[in-house]
C-alpha angles and dihedrals in degrees: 000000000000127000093249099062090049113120114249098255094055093046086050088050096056082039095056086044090056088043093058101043091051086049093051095045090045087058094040082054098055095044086062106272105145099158128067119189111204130200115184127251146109110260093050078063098115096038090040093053087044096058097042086058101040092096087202096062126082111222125220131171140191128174087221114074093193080054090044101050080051091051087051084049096055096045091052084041102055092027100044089223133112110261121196134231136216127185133145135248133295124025092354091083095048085064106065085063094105090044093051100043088057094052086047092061108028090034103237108159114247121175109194121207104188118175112216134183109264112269096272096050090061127104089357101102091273110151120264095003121134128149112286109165115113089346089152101056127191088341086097139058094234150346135206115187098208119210134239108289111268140150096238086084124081115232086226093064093044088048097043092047085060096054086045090061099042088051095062086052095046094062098032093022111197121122122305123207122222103177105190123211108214120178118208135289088074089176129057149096132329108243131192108262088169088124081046103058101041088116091072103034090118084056096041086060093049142073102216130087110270089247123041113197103195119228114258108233113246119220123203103211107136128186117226104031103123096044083049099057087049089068141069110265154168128220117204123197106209124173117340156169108256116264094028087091090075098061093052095053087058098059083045086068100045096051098043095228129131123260127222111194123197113223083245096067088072096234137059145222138238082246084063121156098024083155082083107031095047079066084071113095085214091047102047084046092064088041093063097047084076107098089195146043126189104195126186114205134352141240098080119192097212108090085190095055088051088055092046093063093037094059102033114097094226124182085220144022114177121174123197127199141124101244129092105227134083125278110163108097085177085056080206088127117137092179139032116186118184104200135113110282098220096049095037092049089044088052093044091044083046085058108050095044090042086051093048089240129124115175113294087237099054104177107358099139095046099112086072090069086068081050091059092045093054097043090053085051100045084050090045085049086056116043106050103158135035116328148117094266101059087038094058090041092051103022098086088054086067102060113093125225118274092029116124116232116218106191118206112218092233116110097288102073076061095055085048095046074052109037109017137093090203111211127254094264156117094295112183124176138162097238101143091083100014090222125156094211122107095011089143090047090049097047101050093053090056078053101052093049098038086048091198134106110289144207115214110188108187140159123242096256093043093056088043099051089060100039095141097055088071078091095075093061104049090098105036118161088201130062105263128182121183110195127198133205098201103190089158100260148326103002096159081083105067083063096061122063097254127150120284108208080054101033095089103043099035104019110038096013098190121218113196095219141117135206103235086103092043084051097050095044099062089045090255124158108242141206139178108182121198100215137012106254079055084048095052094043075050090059110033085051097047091051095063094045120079120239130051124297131196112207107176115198099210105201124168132271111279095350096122095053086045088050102045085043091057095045093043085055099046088039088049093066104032138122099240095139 
């Protein structure tokens, strides 16, 4: 049946679809929404056609919907706005829930646009229906079901729940869910709705949201300064934006106090792998002499610097960061400011110079910095060759400035949290979840919106585990290298106290394959190099030329967890104060 034949309350009805979903997208627009991911399918019609002629959106599309929630992921992440996601009904929409989970701990704003049958269609053996109404539970900020398409409904309250929705993601960030019932058909004629829309006339002439929440002014007084600079102390940098690092390091100086960097801060610190030397008894003693931690953003790698402040009986604990959610697993926080980390370190730097003062313990902690030194040469002593250890230890000396850093959640972020003095640059992770799924979506959505040359290091399951998303990376207009640590399987494992007689078939589940196939498959340049110095000329190389390269490390079967056994034992016992 052609558009034309169908009767004229049908055509009206693909007509009033089409209406919405440009409504919606205007406002998202508006809001700040300039990316749009797509994933085919029918009922996502209205909202699909509204995004391709809405000239403001950029458009991105994936066939898989969990690679492109992840795609959506890496885009917020690197560009600090809320994307947008379409996909169509059914199982589609199950699968953004990784996605979504992750934006619901680490912020990231997600706007889902998820199609749905209309109400009676629903759990009756219609095709592709499945309950989609709140189906992410608490994992979002908000969600709106929004109804079939009619006009007895005014335009204003279909624009204004939209806004009501983006503010609560605007203050708490995190994804919102707007599940939209269209009845077929989904296809037909533009008609005139100029009667229609005469509630929102004033909106259709500007340029602004139809409703405009102010933002609340944010003060920085803080109790307890002054009692907290007159004490020994610690700072943490913890996830962060790029370029916040800096200020932090500032107030650092001007306190005196050591400072423990996360690989995820994108810089380091001249107290860099404290992973390993915390594992020293004289070490940890100087540590604890510390009575208070300030810590600027969660989700810390090092298990052994959460159980230092876990353990340590601290006169203060404060944690810094911009989201609205908890981050303290110790729950030994004093102190939880919500507030941005560069502006709140750079106040409390200001008042401390302006006021003539540094930390009465200026310096106290700087003989770990010798500890640092020795434990980077005792593991340099130890891993000559190719291996994860010196990878991890070299690997971040490669990267070029200017040149963004995406981090896998396999074993090797730890050997960099260990090994590596990570450069000052654009540093992005999934460490909300700490999933391994949707790593190469991510990633080429940071990518996307960095619009620079990138590292990816990631682990072989984890590549594995989003092999589709490759596809993502066959045109890229930046330099782009994923390289992958195959260990052959799980590796992360040797490291916990599992079961041995289990350890190989249902912990590390080895696979026996390589990625030189994956590689040609999606078109993908590919290397294997057979030593490190032929790995470092690979990715230097690799990092000037345009395209996507694969360069897999192939390192034996347990021979990580023998090495770092060997190194925790001899680092345990040695001399480093």
């Amino acid at each position: 049946m052609t558009v034309a034949t169908l009767p004229q309350g049908l055509e009206s009805r693909a007509a009033l679809n089409q209406l919405w979903a440009s409504l919606m997208l205007e406002e998202l627009f508006r809001l700040g929404v300039k990316h749009i991911c797509i994933a085919p399918g029918s009922r996502s019609t209205p909202l699909t056609l509204a995004a391709a002629r809405h000239g403001g959106l950029t458009v991105h599309t994936h066939f898989d919907e969990r690679g492109l929630g992840f795609l959506a992921l890496g885009l917020a992440k690197a560009s600090d706005q809320p994307v947008a996601v379409v996909v169509t009904s059914g199982t589609a929409v199950a699968n953004l829930l990784p996605a979504v989970a992750e934006s619901g701990l680490t912020g990231e704003k997600l706007v889902l646009l998820t199609s749905d049958r209309p109400t009676e269609l629903i759990q009756c053996g219609a095709n592709q229906a499945i309950r989609q109404h709140g189906i992410f539970s608490t994992h979002v900020t908000a969600f709106e079901d929004i109804p079939s398409p009619t006009m007895s409904i005014s335009p204003a309250w279909l624009l204004s729940t939209v806004d009501k929705a983006m503010q609560q993601q605007a203050v708490r960030g995190g994804a919102v869910h707007f599940n939209c019932h269209y009845p077929e058909p989904l296809y037909g004629c533009d008609q005139d709705f100029s009667d229609y829309l005469q509630p929102v006339a004033r909106w259709q002439s500007s340029s602004l949201p139809l409703t405009v929440y102010p933002s609340p002014m944010a003060g920085c007084a803080v109790p307890a300064w002054q009692d907290c600079v007159s004490r020994k102390g610690v700072l943490v940098a913890g996830r962060m934006a790029p370029g916040e690092l800096a200020q932090v390091k500032v107030l650092a100086e001007v306190l005196g106090w050591p400072l423990l960097v996360d690989p995820q801060a994108g810089g380091t610190s001249d107290w860099f792998g404290f992973d390993v030397w915390m594992q020293n008894a004289a070490c940890r003693a100087k540590l604890a002499e510390a009575e208070v931690v300030l810590q600027f953003g969660g989700r810390l790698v090092s298990k052994r610097l959460g159980q230092f402040i876990a353990s340590n009986p601290l006169q203060h604990y404060w944690l810094v960061d911009p989201l609205d959610v908890p981050l303290d697993p110790s729950f030994r926080c004093t102190l939880r400011l919500q507030a941005g980390i560069a502006q709140f370190a750079a106040a409390m730097a200001s008042e401390l110079m302006q006021a003539g003062q540094c930390g009465e313990y200026h310096g106290w902690a700087d003989s770990l910095k010798a500890a640092a030194l020795r434990c980077q040469q005792l593991a340099s002593d130890k891993n000559g060759g190719l291996n994860e250890l010196g990878l991890a230890a070299d690997m971040m000396d490669w990267v070029p400035q200017n040149t963004t850093v995406f981090l896998g959640n396999s074993l090797i972020v730890r050997l960099l949290d260990m090994f590596a003095q990570m450069p000052e640059t654009a540093t992005f992770a999934n460490r909300g979840a700490s999933g391994i799924d949707g790593l190469i979506a991510t990633a080429a959505g940071v990518q996307r919106a960095q619009l620079a040359p990138m590292l990816c290091v990631l682990g072989d399951t984890s590549l594995l585990y989003d092999l589709n998303s490759l596809a993502l990376l066959r045109q890229q207009d930046f330099p782009l290298v994923v390289l992958v640590t195959n260990n052959d399987g799980g590796a992360i494992f040797d490291m916990l106290p599992v079961p041995e007689q289990e350890k190989a078939q249902f912990y590390r589940m080895p696979h026996g394959l390589d990625f030189s196939h994956a590689a040609a498959m999606f078109g993908l340049d590919y290397v294997c190099p057979a030593t490190l110095q032929d790995a470092q000329q690979a990715c230097e190389q690799a990092l000037v030329n345009s395209g996507t390269t694969v360069i897999e490390i192939q390192t034996p079967a347990g021979d990580s967890g023998s090495r770092l056994q060997a190194l925790f034992a001899e680092v345990r016992d040695a001399a480093l104060l």
